[in-house]
N, C-alpha and C positions, 0 to 999 in steps of 0.2 A: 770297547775294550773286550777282548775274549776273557773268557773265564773258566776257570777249572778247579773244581775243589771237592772236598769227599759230599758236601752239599749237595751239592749238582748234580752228582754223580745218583748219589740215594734217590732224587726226586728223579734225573733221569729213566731210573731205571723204574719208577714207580708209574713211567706215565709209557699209557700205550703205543705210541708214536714210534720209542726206542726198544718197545719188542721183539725180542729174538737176538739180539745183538750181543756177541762176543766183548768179554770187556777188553780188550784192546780195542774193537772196532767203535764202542763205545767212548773209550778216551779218545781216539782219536774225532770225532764227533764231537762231543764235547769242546774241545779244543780247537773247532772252529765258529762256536757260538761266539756271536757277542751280547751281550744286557745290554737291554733297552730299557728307560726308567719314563711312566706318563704319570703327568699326574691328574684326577680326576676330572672329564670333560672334556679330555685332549683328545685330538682326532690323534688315531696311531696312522691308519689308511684311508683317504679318502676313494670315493668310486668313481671309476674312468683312470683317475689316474695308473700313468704307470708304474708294474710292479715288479723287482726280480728276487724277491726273498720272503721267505715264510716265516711265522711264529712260534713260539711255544710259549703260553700262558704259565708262565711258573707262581706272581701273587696276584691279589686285583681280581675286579672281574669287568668284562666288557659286555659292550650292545653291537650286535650285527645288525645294521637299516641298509636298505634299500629305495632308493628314490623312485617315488613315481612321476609317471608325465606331466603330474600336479605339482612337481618340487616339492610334496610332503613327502617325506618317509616312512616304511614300513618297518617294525619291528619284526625281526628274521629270526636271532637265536639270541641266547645268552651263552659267554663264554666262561669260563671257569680254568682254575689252576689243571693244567692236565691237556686241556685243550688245545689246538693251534688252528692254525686259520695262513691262508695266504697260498697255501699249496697250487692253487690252481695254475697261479700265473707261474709256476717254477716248472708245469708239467704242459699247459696250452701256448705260453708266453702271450696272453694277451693284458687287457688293464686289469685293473683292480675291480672286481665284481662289485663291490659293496663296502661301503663306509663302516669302520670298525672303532668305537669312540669307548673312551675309557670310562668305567663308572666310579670308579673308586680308584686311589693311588697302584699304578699297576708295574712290575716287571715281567717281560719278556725276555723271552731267548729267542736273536734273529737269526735267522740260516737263511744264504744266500743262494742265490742259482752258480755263483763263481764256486766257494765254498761248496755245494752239493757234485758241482760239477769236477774237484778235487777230490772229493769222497770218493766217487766213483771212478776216477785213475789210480787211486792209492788200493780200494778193497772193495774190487767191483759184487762180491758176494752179499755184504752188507748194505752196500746197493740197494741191491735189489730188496732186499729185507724190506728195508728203510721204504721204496717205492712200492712193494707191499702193503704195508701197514697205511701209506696215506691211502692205497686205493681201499682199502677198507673200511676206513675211514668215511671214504666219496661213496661207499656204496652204502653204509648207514644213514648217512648225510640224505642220500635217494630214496632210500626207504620210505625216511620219515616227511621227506617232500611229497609223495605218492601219497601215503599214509592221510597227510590235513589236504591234498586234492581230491582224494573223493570224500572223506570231511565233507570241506567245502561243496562237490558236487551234490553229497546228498543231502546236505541242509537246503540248497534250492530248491 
């Protein structure tokens, strides 16, 4: 179901993701989410599989793991209201990087590669905002990978 409400709209605008954004460009945004409801322990995404749409963490909080060649898992991030996750495969079109499992009772807002791919016929300016803000995103995300690799290297 999409969803539009002053709600939305307030958290929207509270979370970095929809920075910079005109509030028309905003409503219209908005008004191609749909809510997604998990409840605690659910796989939202599993990894490998295929994916064409991304998140936004609006309640709940999630576990980002990573499988090893061991079939155990690695704990990667903790997600939180604010967050989103999924970006990658809207911007590489490849699988799902990484299994993203609900911890607690969660809603999301899904945005799709069809919907993003709408956005950007209707108001290519916000666009590009929009694809901004995720690489900013990817490049904190990098940082802080960099950041526990040499961590990790100089504890060896």
């Amino acid at each position: 179901m999409a969803v539009s409400s002053p709600d939305l709209k307030a958290f929207l605008l509270a979370t970095p993701f929809f920075g910079g954004l005109s509030d028309a460009s905003l409503d219209l945004l908005a008004s191609m989410l749909v809510e997604r409801r998990f409840d605690a322990g659910s796989t939202v995404v599993a990894e490998g599989e295929p994916g064409r749409s991304m998140f936004v963490v609006h309640t709940g909080t999630l576990v980002v793991d990573k499988r090893r060649d061991s079939g155990a898992f690695i704990h990667m991030a903790k997600l939180e209201p604010g967050d989103f996750f999924g970006e990658m495969t809207l911007i590489e079109m490849q699988n799902r990087s990484a299994t993203v499992i609900a911890e607690s009772p969660t809603v999301l807002y899904e945005l799709t590669a069809r919907c993003l791919y709408a956005y950007y016929k209707a108001d290519i300016h916000a666009y590009v905002i929009i694809m901004q803000n995720i690489n900013r995103e990817l490049c904190r995300r990098l940082r802080r990978a960099n950041d526990r690799i040499a961590e990790l290297l100089r504890a060896s």
